[in-house]
C-alpha positions, 0 to 999 in steps of 0.5 A: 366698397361693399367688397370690403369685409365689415372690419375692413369699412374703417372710418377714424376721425382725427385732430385735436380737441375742440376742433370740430372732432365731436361735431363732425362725428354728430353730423355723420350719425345720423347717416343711414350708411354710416354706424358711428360711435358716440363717444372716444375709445382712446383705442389706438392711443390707450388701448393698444398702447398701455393696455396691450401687454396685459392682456385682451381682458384689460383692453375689454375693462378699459374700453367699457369702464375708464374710457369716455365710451364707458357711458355707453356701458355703465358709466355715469351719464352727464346730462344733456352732453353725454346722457345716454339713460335711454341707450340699452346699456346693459345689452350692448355690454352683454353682447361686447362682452359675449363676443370679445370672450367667445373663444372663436372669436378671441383673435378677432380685433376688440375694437371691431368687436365693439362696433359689430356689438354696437350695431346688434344693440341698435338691431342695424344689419352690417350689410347696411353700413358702408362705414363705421366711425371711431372718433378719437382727438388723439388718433393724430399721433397713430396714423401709421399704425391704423392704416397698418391694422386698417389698410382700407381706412378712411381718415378724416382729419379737423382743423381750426384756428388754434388761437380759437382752440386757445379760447375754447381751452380757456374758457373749459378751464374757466368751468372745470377748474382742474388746475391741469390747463397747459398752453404748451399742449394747446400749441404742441396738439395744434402743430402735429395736427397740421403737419399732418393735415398738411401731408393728407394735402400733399397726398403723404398720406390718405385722407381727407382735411375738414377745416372746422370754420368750413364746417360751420360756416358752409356746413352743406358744402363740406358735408357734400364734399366729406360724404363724397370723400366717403363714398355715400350719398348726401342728403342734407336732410341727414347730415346737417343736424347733429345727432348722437345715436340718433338723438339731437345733439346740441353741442359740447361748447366751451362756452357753455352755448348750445346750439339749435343748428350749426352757426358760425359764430364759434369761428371769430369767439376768439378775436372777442376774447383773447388778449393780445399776449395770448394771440401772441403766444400762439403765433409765436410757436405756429405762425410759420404753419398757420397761413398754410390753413388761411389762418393769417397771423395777427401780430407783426412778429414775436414778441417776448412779453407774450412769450413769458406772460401767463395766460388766464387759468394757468397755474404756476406749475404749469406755465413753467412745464410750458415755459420750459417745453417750449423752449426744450422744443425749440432748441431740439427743432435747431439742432 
């Protein structure tokens, strides 16, 4: 491995929010080998998407003061979750932003900029890490397009119950009161993440699957295999306690529950908490892939009051763009 160029050491962690995404990425920070960043950078599904045409100085704004690693620059710290007061903010800005300008430099990809910026901030020689980890939800939607720009990328990929990741929606919406909560996103996230974790079984594509009640249900046993995938030692010391930038952290739950070490009990929240219409909205659109995963239906069949009943948090707006999705997708998927 130590062969690769630095640029060529890519990790990218995929899935869908409020798999086990943020947690997995804790759990590897504090690995010796690895260098992880904290937060997303939305690069594959912003950066080189909607930012691309206008220019390398628009990708360098977004990444340090719209996306969420913006914390790592200037951005508001959120106490707790995402406080970053004692990170040297200003020196890690000032050399990203040294190196994507430096005209020697200028063709060189941004987002390996950013990495080797990172670790001349934290003062961890690039010699010294085996990989380095972008963690973004969304990178789902772009595997092609980071195995074209990173041939020798790892990628791992989370999975967990999507009535689970129902719940956790629910209950985020309950606390943030956006008005924007969408059961069909919920739905339609969950299946592109197990097509594609069903191909990275089915050796389509490489990668490695990491299901999220594994993960907290027998942490030591998938780390030990997730390390293995990565090619780096496995030391339980290391890699059962979550950390960001080498801080402990206690979690980004739903519920608002912090954690002082991994437990189970966010697996089966959801069988405490959800309704049997919102169960059924689930399985009515995933209940075909769900048991490829050991996620065994609950109901019989589908059932139409589930389909059409609103789900808590759901606003009119966006229970009919579900409603109205789902169906579109539906007869899209006949033809």
């Amino acid at each position: 491995m130590q062969s690769l160029l630095f640029k060529e050491r890519a990790c990218f962690i995929a899935g869908q929010a409020k798999s086990g995404t943020t947690l997995l990425a804790a759990l590897l920070d504090n690995h010796p080998e690895l260098l992880v960043l904290p937060e997303e950078t939305a690069y594959f599904p912003t950066v080189l998407t909607k930012y691309a045409p206008r220019g390398r100085r628009a990708q360098f704004d977004y990444l340090t003061k719209e996306s969420r690693s913006n914390v790592l620059f200037a951005g508001p710290s959120v106490r707790g979750k995402r406080d970053y007061a004692d990170f040297p903010r200003t020196e890690f800005l000032e050399a990203f932003e040294r190196s994507a300008f430096d005209s020697a430099r200028i063709d060189n990809d941004l987002l390996v900029l950013m990495v080797e910026s990172y670790a001349a901030t934290l003062g961890i020689p690039l010699d010294r890490i085996k990989r380095w980890v972008e963690k973004t939800p969304a990178n789902r939607n772009h595997i092609p397009a980071i195995l074209t720009r990173f041939p020798c990328a790892k990628i791992l990929v989370t999975m967990r119950d999507p009535r689970a990741i129902l719940a956790a929606q629910i209950a985020l919406e309950k606390t943030r009161k956006t008005g924007r909560f969408s059961t069909y996103y919920v739905i339609a996230h969950w299946l592109v993440a197990a097509r594609l974790a069903r191909r990275v079984r089915d050796g389509e594509i490489p990668g490695f699957v990491v299901p999220y009640e594994q993960l907290v249900c027998e942490p030591a046993m998938t780390m030990e295999k997730v390390c293995a995938y990565l090619e780096i030692n496995f030391d339980p010391e290391t890699v059962l306690t979550p950390t960001k930038v080498g801080r402990f952290w206690s979690g980004n739950s739903a519920a608002r529950i912090n954690f002082s070490q991994i437990s189970p009990e966010p697996a089966t929240r959801w069988q405490r908490e959800l309704s049997e219409n919102e169960i059924g909205w689930v399985e009515w659109h995933c209940r075909d892939l769900m048991p490829e995963f050991g996620y065994e239906p609950r109901l019989r069949g589908r059932e139409l009051r589930s389909f059409v009943r609103p789900i808590r948090g759901e606003r009119p707006r966006e229970y009919a763009k579900s409603r109205l999705y789902s169906i579109r997708d539906a007869m899209t998927k006949s033809k």
